[in-house]
N, CA and C atoms as a LAMMPS dump frame, in Angstrom:
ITEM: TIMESTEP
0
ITEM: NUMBER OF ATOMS
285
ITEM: BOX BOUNDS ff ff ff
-5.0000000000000000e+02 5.0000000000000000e+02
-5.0000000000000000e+02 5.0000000000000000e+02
-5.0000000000000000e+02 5.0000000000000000e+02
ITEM: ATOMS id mol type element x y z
1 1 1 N -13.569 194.165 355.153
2 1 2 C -13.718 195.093 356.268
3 1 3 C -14.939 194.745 357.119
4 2 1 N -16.261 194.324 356.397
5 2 2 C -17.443 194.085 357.378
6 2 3 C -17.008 192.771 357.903
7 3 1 N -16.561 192.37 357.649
8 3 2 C -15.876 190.701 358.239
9 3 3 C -15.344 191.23 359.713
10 4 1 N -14.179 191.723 359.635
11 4 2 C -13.775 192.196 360.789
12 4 3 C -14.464 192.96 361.88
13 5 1 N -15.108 193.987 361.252
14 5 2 C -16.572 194.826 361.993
15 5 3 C -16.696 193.358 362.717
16 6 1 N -17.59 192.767 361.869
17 6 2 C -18.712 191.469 362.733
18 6 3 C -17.906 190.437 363.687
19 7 1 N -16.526 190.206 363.472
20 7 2 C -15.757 189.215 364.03
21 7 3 C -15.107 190.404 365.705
22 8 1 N -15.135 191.611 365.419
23 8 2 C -14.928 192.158 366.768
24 8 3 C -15.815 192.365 367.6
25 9 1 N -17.042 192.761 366.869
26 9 2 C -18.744 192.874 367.486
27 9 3 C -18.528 191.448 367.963
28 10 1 N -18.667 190.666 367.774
29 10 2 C -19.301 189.384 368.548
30 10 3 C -18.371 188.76 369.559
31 11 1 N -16.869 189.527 369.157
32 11 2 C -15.956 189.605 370.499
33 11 3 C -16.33 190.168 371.614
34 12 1 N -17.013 191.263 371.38
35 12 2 C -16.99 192.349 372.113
36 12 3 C -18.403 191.517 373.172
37 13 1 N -19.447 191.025 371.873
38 13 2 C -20.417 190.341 373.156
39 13 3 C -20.072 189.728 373.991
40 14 1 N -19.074 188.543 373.519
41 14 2 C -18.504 187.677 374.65
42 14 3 C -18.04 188.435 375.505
43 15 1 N -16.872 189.386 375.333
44 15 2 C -16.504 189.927 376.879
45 15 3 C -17.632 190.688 377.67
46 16 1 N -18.708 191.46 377.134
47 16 2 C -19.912 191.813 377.826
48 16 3 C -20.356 190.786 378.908
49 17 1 N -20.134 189.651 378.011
50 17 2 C -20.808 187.985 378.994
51 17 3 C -19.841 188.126 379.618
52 18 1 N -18.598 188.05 379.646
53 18 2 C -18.004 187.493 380.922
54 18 3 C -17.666 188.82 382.136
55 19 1 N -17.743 190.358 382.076
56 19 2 C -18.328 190.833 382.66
57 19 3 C -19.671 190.884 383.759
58 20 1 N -20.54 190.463 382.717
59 20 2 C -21.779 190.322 383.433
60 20 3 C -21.871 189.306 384.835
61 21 1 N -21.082 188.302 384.66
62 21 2 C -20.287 187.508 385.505
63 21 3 C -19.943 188.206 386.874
64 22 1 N -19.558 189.473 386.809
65 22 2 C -19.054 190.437 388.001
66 22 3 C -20.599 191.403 388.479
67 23 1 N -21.187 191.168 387.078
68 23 2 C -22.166 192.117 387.767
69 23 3 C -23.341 191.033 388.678
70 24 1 N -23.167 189.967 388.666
71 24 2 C -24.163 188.993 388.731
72 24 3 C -23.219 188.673 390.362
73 25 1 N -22.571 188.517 390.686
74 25 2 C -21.662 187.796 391.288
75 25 3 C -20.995 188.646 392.502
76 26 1 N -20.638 189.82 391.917
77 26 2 C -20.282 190.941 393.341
78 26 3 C -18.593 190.823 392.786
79 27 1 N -18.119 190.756 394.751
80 27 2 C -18.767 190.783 395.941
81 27 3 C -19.504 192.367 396.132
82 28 1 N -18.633 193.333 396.015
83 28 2 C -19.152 194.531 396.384
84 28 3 C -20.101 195.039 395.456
85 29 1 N -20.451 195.916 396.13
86 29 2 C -21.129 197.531 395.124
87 29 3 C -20.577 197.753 393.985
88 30 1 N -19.216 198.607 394.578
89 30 2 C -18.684 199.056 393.632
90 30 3 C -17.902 198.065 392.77
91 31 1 N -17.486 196.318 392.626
92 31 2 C -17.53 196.079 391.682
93 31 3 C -18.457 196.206 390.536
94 32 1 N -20.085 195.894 390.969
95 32 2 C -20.934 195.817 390.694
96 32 3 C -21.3 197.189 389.44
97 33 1 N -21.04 198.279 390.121
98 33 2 C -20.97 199.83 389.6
99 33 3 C -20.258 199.522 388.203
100 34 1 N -18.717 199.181 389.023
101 34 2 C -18.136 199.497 387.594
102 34 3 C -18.023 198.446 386.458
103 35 1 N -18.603 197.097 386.765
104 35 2 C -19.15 196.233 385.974
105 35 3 C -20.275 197.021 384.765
106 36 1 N -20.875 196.971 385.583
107 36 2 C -22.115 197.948 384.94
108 36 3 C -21.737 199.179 383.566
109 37 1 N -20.847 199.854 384.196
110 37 2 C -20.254 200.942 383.673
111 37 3 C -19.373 200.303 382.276
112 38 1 N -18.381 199.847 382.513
113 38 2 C -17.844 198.42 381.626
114 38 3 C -18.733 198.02 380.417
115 39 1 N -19.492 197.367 380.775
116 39 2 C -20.801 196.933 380.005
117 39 3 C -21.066 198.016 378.955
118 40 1 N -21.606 199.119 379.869
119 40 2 C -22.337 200.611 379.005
120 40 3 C -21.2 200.98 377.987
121 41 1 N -19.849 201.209 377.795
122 41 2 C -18.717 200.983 377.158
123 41 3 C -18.445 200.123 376.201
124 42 1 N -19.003 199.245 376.458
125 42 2 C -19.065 198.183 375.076
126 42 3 C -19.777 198.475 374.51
127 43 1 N -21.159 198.85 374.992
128 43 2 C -22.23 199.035 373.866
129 43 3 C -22.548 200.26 372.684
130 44 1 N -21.472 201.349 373.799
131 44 2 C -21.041 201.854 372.497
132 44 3 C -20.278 201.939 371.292
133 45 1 N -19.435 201.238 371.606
134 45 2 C -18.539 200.711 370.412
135 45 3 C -19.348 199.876 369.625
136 46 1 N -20.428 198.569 370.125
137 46 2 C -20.971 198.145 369.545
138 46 3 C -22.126 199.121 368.786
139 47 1 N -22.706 200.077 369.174
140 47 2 C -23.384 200.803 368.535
141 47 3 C -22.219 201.159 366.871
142 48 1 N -21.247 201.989 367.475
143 48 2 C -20.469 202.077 366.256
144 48 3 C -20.177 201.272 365.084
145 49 1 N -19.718 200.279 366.049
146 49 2 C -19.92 198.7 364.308
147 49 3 C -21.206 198.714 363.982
148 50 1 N -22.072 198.905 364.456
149 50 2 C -23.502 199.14 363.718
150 50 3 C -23.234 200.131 362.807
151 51 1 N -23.065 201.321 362.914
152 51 2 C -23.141 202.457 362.238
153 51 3 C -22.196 201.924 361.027
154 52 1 N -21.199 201.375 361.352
155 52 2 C -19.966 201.221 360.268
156 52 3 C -21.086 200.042 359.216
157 53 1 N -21.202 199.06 360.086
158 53 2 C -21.728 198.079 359.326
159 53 3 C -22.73 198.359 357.999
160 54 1 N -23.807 199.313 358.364
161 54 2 C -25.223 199.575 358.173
162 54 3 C -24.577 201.243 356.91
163 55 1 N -23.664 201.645 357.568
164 55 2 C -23.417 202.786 356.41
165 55 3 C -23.536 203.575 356.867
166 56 1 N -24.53 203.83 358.047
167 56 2 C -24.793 205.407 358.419
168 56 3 C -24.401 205.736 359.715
169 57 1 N -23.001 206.122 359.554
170 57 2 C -22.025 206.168 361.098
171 57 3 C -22.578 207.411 361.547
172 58 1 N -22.719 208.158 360.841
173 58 2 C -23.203 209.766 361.14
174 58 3 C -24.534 209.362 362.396
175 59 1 N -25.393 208.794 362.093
176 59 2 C -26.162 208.571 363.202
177 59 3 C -26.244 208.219 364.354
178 60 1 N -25.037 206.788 364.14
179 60 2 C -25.266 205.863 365.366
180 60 3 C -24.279 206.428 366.264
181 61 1 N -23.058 208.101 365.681
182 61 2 C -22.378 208.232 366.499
183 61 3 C -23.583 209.546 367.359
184 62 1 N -24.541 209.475 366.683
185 62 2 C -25.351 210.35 367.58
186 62 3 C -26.181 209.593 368.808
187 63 1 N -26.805 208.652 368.436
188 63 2 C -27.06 207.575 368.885
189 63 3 C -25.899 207.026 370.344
190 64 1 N -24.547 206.789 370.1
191 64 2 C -23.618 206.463 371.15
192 64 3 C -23.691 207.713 372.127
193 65 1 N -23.117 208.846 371.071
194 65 2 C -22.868 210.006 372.232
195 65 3 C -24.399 209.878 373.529
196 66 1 N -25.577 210.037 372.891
197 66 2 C -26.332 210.461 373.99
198 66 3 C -26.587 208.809 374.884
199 67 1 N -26.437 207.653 374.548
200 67 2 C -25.905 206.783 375.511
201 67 3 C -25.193 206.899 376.452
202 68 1 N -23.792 207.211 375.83
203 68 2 C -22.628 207.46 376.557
204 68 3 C -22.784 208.685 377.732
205 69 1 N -23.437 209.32 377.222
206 69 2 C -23.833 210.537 378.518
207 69 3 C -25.023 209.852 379.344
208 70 1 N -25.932 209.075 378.926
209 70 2 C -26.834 208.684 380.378
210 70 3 C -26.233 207.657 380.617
211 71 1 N -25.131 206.947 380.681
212 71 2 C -24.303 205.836 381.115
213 71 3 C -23.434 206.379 382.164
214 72 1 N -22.781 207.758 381.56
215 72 2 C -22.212 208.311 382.861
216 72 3 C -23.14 209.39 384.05
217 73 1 N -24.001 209.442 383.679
218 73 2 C -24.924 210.294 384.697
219 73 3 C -25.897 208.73 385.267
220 74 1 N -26.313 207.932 384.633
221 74 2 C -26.447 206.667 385.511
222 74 3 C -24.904 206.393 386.977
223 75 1 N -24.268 206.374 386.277
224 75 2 C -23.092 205.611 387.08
225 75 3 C -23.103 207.159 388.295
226 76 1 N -23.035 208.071 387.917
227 76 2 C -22.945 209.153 389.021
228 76 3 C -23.729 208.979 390.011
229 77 1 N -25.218 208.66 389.502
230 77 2 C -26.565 208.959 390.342
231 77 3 C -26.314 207.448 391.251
232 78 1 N -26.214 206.227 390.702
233 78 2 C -25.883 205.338 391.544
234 78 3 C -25.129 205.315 392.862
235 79 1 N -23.693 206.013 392.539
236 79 2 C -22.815 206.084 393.537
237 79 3 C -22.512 206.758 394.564
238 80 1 N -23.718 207.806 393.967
239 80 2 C -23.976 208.933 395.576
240 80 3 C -24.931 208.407 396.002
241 81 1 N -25.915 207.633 395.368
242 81 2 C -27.12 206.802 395.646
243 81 3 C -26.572 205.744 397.2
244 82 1 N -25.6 204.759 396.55
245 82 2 C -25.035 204.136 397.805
246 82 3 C -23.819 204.586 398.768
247 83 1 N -23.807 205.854 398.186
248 83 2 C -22.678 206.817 399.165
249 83 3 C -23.626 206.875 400.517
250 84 1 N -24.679 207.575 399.865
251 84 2 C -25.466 208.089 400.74
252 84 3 C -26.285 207.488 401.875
253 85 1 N -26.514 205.925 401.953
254 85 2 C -26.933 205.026 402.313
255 85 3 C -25.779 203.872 402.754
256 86 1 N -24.738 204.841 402.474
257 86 2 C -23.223 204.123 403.243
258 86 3 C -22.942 202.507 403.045
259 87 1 N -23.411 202.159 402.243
260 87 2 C -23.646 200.199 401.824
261 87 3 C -22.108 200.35 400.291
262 88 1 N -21.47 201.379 400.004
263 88 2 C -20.277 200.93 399.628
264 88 3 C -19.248 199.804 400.09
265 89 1 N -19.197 199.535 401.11
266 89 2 C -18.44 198.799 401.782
267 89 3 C -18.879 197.606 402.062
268 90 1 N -17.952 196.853 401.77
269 90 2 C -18.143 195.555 402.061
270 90 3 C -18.738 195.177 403.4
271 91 1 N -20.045 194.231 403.455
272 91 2 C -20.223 193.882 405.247
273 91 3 C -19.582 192.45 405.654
274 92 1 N -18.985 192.445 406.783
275 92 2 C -18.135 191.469 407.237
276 92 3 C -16.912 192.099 407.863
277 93 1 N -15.878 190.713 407.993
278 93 2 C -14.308 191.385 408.193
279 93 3 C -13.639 190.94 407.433
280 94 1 N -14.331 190.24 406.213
281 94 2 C -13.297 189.617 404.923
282 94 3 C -12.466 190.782 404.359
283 95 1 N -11.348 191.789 404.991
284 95 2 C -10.358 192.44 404.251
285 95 3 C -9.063 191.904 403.593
């Protein structure tokens, strides 16, 4: 069972990496956003194979939850952030 834990954890990094790829890269904002967001999503699961791994799930699901809530109040505050400053949109006429 910890075999598998560790063989999906280190899956899970790689797709983080090739994400990060979008966050590094664009084009827009809001890829960028929900790259980001993406990311924060993995790391809680990866928190969880920790917990599984280590024995003490009881924690690390305490540990995820309050992640998982400033991951989505990050992603909120961002997007009214560039709502508000109207730079959602792509600049150019590349549609």
């Amino acid at each position: 069972m910890n075999s598998f834990i560790t063989i999906a954890g280190v899956t899970l990094i790689g797709l983080m990496l090739l994400v990060l790829i979008r966050v590094i890269k664009g084009p827009t904002v809001i890829d960028r956003l929900v790259a980001v967001n993406v990311i924060g999503t993995k790391s809680i699961v990866l928190l969880l194979f920790s917990g599984i791994l280590f024995g003490q799930l009881d924690m690390f699901v305490d540990i995820a939850l309050g992640y998982g809530l400033l991951n989505f109040i990050v992603s909120i505050a961002a997007s009214r952030y560039y709502q508000h400053r109207k730079c959602l949109e792509q600049k150019g006429g590349n549609s």
